[in-house]
matplotlib code that plots the C-alpha trace (Angstrom):
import matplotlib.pyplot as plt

x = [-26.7, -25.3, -21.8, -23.6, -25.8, -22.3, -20.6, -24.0, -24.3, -20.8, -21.4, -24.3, -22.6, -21.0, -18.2, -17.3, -18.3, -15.3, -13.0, -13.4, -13.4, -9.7, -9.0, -9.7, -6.4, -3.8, -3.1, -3.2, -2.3, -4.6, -3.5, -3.9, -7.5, -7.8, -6.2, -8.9, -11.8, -11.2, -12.3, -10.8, -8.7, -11.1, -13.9, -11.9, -10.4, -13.9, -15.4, -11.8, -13.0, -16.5, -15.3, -12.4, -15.3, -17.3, -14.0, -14.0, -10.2, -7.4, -4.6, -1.1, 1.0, 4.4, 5.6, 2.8, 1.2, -1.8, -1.8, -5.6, -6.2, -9.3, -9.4, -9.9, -9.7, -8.7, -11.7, -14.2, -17.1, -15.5, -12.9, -16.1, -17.8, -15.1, -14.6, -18.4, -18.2, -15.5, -17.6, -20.4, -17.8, -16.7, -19.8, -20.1, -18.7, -18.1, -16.1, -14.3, -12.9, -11.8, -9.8, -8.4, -7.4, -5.4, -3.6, -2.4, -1.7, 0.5, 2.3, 2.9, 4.2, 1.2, 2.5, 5.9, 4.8, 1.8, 2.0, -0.2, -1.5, -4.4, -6.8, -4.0, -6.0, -8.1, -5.8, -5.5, -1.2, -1.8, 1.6, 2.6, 4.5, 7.2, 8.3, 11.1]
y = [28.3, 25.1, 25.4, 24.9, 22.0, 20.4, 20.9, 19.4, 16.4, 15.7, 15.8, 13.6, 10.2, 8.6, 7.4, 11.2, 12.9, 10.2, 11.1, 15.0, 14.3, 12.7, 15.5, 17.9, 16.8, 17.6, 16.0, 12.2, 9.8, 7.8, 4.2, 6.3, 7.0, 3.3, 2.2, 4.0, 3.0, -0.5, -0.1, -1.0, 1.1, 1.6, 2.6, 4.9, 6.6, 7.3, 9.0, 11.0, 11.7, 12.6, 15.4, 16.7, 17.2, 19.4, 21.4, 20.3, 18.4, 18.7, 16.6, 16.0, 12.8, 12.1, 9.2, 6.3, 8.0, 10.3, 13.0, 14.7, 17.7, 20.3, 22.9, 26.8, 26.2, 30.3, 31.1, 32.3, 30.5, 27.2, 27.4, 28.3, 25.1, 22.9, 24.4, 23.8, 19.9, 19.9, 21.0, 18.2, 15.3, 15.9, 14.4, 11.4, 8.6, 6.7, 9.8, 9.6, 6.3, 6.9, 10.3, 7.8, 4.8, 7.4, 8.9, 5.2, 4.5, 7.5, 6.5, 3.1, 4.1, 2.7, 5.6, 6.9, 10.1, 11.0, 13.1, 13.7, 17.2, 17.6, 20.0, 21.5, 21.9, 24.7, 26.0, 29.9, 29.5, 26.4, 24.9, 22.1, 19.5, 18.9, 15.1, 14.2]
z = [-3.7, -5.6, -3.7, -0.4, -1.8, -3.1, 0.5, 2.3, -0.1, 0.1, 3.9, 3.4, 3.6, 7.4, 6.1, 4.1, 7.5, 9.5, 6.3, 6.9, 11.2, 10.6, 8.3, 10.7, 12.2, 9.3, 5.7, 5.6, 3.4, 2.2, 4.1, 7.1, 6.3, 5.3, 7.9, 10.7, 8.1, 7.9, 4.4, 0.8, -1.0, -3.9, -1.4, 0.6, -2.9, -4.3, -0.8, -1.5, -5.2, -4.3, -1.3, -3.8, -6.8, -3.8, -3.2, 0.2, 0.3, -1.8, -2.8, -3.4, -4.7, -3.4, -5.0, -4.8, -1.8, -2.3, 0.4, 1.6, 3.1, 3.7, 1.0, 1.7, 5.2, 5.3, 3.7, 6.5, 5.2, 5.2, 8.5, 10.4, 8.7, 9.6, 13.0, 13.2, 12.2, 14.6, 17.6, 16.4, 16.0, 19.6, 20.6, 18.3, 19.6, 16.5, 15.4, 18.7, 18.5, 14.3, 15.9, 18.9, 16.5, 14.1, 16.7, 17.8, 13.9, 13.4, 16.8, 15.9, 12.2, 10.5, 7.3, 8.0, 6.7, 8.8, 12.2, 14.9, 14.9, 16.9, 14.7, 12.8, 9.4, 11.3, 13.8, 12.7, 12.5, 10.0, 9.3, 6.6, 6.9, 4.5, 3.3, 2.4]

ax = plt.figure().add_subplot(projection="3d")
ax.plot(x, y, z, "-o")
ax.set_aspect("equal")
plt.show()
């Protein structure tokens, strides 16, 4: 029972629920998170924190650049969560606009690394991305 109070308190904050609705679309790095936000660094980085203690993202550092992700997202338990947020966010408009203003980010370059890949993190053929 403690996992699913973790997952649901790490759920429990708007600005965690708009990090995990941009997730949805693929691994970001965190200026592109910051970026949609239009929140600090530090602020951003300790939502991050927070939703990678309740095992709900994972990272990865290339370089400078910290990478996010949703973890388990082949577990059953937690792609039918996330494909469960997903089907909530599509009616928030809020959560609408953050999913619209990343897609222009990524187009316009805002991180050189990022892609636009509409739901990719629960798509059932999940692919990564590899950086050079």
């Amino acid at each position: 029972m403690m996992e699913v109070e973790t997952v649901f308190k790490a759920l429990g904050d708007t600005n965690r629920l708009r990090i995990v609705n941009l997730l949805l679309h693929g691994e970001l790095c965190v200026c592109d998170i910051q970026y949609v936000l239009e929140n600090s660094q530090p602020n951003i980085s300790r939502h991050l924190a927070y939703l990678k203690r309740s095992e709900m993202v994972l990272d990865r550092r290339d370089g400078y650049r910290v990478f996010y992700r949703l973890a388990n997202v082949k577990k059953s338990e937690k792609k039918r969560l996330f494909e469960f947020l997903r089907r909530i966010f599509e009616s928030e408009a809020q959560l609408n606009q953050d999913t619209q203003r990343l897609k222009k980010a990524i187009a316009s370059g805002s991180c050189t690394l990022s892609e636009w890949k509409p739901f990719s993190a629960i798509e059932k053929n999940q692919t990564h991305r590899k950086t050079a």
